[in-house]
C-alpha positions as CSV (number, residue, x, y, z in Angstrom):
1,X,0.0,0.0,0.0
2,X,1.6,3.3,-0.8
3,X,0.6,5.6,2.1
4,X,3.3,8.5,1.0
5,X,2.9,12.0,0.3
6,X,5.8,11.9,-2.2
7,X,6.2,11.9,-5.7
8,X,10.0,10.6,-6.3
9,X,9.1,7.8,-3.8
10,X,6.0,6.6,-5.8
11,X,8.4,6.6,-8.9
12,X,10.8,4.8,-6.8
13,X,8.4,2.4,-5.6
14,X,6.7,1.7,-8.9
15,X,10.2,0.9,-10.9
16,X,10.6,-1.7,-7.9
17,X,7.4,-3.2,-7.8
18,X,7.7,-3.6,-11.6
19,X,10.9,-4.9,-11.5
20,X,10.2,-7.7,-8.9
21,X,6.7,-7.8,-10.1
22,X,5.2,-6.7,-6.5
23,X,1.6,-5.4,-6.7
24,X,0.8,-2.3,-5.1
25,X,-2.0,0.2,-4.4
26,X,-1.3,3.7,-5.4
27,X,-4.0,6.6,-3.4
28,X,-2.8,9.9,-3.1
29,X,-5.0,13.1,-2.7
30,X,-4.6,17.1,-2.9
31,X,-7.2,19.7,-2.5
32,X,-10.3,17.8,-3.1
33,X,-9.0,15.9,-5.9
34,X,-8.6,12.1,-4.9
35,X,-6.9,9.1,-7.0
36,X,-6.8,5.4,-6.3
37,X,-5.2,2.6,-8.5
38,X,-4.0,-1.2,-8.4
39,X,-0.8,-1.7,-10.1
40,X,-0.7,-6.1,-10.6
41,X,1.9,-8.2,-10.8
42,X,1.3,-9.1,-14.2
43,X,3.9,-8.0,-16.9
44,X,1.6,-6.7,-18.8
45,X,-0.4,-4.4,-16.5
46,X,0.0,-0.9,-16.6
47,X,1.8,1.0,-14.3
48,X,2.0,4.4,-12.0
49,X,4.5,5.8,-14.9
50,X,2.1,4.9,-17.5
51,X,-0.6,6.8,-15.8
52,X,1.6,9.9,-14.3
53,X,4.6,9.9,-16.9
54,X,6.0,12.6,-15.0
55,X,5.1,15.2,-12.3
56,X,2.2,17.4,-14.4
57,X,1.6,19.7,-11.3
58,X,3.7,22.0,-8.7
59,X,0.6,22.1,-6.7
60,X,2.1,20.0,-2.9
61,X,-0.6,20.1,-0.1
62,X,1.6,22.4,1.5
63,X,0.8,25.5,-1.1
64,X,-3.1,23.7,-2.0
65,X,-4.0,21.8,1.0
66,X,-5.8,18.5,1.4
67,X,-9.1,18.2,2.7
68,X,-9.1,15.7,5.5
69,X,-12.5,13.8,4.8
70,X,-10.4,13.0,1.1
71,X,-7.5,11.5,2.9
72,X,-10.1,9.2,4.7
73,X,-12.3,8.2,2.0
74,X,-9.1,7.8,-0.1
75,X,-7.6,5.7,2.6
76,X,-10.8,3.6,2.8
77,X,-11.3,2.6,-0.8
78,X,-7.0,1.6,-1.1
79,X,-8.1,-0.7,1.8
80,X,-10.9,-1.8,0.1
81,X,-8.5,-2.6,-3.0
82,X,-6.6,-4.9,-0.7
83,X,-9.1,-6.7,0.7
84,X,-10.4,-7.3,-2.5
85,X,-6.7,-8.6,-3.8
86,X,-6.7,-10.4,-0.7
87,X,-9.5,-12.3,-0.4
88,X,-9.6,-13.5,-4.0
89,X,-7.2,-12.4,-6.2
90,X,-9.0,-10.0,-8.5
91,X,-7.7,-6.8,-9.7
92,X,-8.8,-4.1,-12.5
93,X,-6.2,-1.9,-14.4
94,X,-8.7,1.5,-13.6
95,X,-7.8,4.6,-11.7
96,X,-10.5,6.0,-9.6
97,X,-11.0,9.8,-9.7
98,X,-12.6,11.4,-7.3
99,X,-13.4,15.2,-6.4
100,X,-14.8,14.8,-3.1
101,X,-16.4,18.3,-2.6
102,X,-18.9,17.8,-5.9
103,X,-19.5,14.0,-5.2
104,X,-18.1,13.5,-8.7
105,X,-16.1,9.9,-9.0
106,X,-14.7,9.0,-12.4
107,X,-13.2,5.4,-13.1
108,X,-11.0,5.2,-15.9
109,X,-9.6,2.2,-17.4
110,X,-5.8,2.4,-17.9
111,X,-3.1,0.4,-20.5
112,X,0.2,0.4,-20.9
113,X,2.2,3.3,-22.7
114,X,4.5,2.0,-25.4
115,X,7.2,4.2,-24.2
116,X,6.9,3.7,-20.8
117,X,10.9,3.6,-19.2
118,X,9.3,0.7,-16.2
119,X,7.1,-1.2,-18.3
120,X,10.6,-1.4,-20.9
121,X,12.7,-2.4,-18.1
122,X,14.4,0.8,-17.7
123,X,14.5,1.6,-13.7
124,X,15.2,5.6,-14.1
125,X,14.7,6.0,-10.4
126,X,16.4,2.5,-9.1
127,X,19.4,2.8,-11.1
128,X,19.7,6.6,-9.5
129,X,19.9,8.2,-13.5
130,X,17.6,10.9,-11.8
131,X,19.2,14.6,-11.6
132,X,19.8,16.1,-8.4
133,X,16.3,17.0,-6.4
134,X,15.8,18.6,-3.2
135,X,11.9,16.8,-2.3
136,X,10.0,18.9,0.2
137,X,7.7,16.4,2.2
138,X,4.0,18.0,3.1
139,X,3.9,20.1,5.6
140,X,6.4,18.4,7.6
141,X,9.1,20.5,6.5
142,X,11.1,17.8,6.5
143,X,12.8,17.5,3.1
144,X,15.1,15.0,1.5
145,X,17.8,15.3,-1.4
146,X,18.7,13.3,-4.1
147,X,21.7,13.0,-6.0
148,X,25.3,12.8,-5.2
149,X,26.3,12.1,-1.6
150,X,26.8,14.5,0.8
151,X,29.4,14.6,4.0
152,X,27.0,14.9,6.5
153,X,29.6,16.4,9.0
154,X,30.2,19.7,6.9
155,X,27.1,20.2,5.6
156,X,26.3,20.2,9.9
157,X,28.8,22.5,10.5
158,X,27.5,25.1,7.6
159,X,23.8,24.6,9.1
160,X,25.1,25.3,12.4
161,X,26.3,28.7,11.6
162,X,22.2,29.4,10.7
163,X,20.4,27.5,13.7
164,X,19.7,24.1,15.5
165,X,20.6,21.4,13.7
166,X,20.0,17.2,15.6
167,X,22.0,14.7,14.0
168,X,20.1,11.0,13.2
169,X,21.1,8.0,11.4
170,X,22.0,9.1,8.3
171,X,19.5,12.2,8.8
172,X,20.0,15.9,9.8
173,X,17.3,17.7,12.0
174,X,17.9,21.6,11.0
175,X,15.8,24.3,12.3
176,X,16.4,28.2,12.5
């Protein structure tokens, strides 16, 4: 079940579920706009990158917001998917739609793209060929950055110069 608020790691998560062929549940939710999907394990199934080739918005729930009866009824239907999957085994290639403040619920039935870099066995964002990012987690402001590796003890010192900064596991905690 992908319960993240994150783009990259939906990519991420995708090209490894494809790879190993893994099912998994996509829901994700901004405004009052709601999506749900079940990605199989089939070779053939589509897939999250077939469906959102790349990021198409700069909308976050941080600058929109999310409406917290969406991330419920979201929640409840991805559930629902599992159960289903679950219990017997049966699966449909859609994408549910929703916009929760009209009532309005769309399902779509979704294929494969020909030139989809996952369903081609091309794993962009496992194989790390993805430029540097700096990802910006909602409303957390927690971020995390992608790319080359950093030296964790100089880039604490130059935070330290600006405020607070906790050091974790292979995480900084910086706040000014």
């Amino acid at each position: 079940l992908d319960c993240t608020d994150n783009l990259e790691i939906r990519y991420l998560l995708n090209d490894y579920c494809k790879k190993h062929q893994v099912p998994w549940i996509y829901a994700g939710g901004i405004g009052v706009l709601g999506a749900i999907s079940f990605f199989g394990n089939n070779k053939d199934d589509p897939c999250f990158a077939c469906i959102f080739p790349q990021a198409s918005s700069n909308q976050t729930c941080e600058t929109v917001g999310v409406i917290n009866s969406l991330t419920t009824l979201v929640g409840s239907l991805q559930t629902t998917l599992c159960l289903k999957y679950l219990v017997s085994g049966a699966y449909e290639t859609t994408l549910l739609r929703l916009n929760i403040w009209e009532q309005h619920f769309e399902k779509i039935t979704v294929s494969k793209r020909k030139n989809c870099d996952a369903c081609n066995y091309r794993y962009m964002h496992l194989t790390n060929k993805q430029e540097q990012k700096i990802i910006k987690y909602c409303s957390s402001g927690h971020y995390q950055f992608y790319g080359k590796q950093h030296n964790f003890a100089e880039v604490k010192s130059k935070l330290e110069k600006l405020g607070e900064v906790k050091e974790f596991t292979g995480c900084l905690r910086f706040k000014n």
